[in-house]
C-alpha positions, 0 to 999 in steps of 0.5 A: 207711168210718166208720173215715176220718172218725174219723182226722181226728178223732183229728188235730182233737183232737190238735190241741186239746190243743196249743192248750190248752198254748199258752193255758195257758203264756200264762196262767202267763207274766203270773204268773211275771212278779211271780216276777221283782219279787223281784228288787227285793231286789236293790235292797237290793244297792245297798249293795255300793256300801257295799262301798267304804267298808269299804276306804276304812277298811282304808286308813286302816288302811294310813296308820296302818300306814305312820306306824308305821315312820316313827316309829322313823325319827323317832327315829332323826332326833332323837339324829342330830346337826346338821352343823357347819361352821367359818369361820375369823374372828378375834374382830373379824371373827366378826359379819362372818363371821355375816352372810355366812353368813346371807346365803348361807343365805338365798340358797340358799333358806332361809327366814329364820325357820329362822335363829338367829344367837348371839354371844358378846362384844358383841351383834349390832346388831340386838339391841341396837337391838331391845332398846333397845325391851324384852325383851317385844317383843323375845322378842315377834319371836322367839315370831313367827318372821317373820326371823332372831332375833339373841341372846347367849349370856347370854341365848340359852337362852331361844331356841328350836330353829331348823334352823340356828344360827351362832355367833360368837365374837366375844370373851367367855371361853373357857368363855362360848363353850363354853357358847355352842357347846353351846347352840347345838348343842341348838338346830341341828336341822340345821345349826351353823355357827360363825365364829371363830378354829379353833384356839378353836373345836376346842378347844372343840368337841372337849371336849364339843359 
């Protein structure tokens, strides 16, 4: 009989020890706890947002890549030639000519500073009358590149490039005009276009422009 009470004791008493895991694994949770502030060093990984900046150099590094072909295209553009156009003028007729091409030029879009228009005899009006106030301010409006730029080929090579450039041949010797025309076709970075008489301008262009 004594045997009975003994057994539950044995269930009392393995029921203490349960209590005391229970009681001991509450006591290591708190300690564990600090165990995870380690993983403030995580924080420190805020700089993977830096990560970013890496790439952002990596394309500079692209964009650096990219102007490298463009250069060899570019100095494709610089020996390619600038297209030429004739309209047929006589002598007389030749600053007409300019004119309604400059105005066509700048009706389809072209910005007048892009223009230079040399002639070959007589100056064009505007130069003339902007030189009556001297060369200084007169090369002063060329420098400033506000409008078209009018000159003659005793003076043109003073001018600088401009996308397009007419001449007209509106007198002056056959070797003034090819000089002219070969001036002219160093200065067009895009477009010549020369007025005058066609069988002049062939001859001319055909040896050596």
């Amino acid at each position: 009989m004594p045997l009975i009470p003994e057994e539950p004791q044995i269930h009392e008493s393995a029921q203490g020890p349960r209590a005391t895991p229970a009681s001991s694994r509450t006591a290591p949770t708190p300690r564990p706890v600090p165990g995870p502030r380690p993983a403030a060093p995580s924080r420190p990984g805020r700089p993977g947002p830096l990560r970013p900046a890496p790439p952002v150099q990596r394309t500079p590094r692209d964009t650096a890549a990219t102007p490298g072909p463009s250069g060899p295209a570019a100095g494709a553009a610089a020996p390619a030639a600038p297209q030429i156009q004739l309209i047929p003028a006589s002598a007389q007729g030749a600053v007409d000519a300019a004119e309604e091409a400059v105005d066509l030029l700048l009706d389809a879009g072209r910005a007048p500073s892009d223009v230079l228009v040399i002639t070959t005899g007589e100056q064009h009006p505007w130069a003339t009358h902007e030189l009556s106030f001297g060369e200084t301010s007169y090369w002063a409006q060329h420098d400033a590149r506000d409008d078209v730029f009018y000159t003659d080929a005793t003076i043109a090579a003073r001018a600088a490039s401009r996308p397009v450039v007419v001449v007209a041949v509106n007198g002056g010797s056959e070797a003034v005009a090819a000089s002219a025309l070969s001036l002219a076709h160093s200065r067009a970075n895009t477009l010549l276009i020369v007025c005058g008489d066609p069988q002049q301008i062939n001859s001319v262009l055909g040896a050596g422009v």
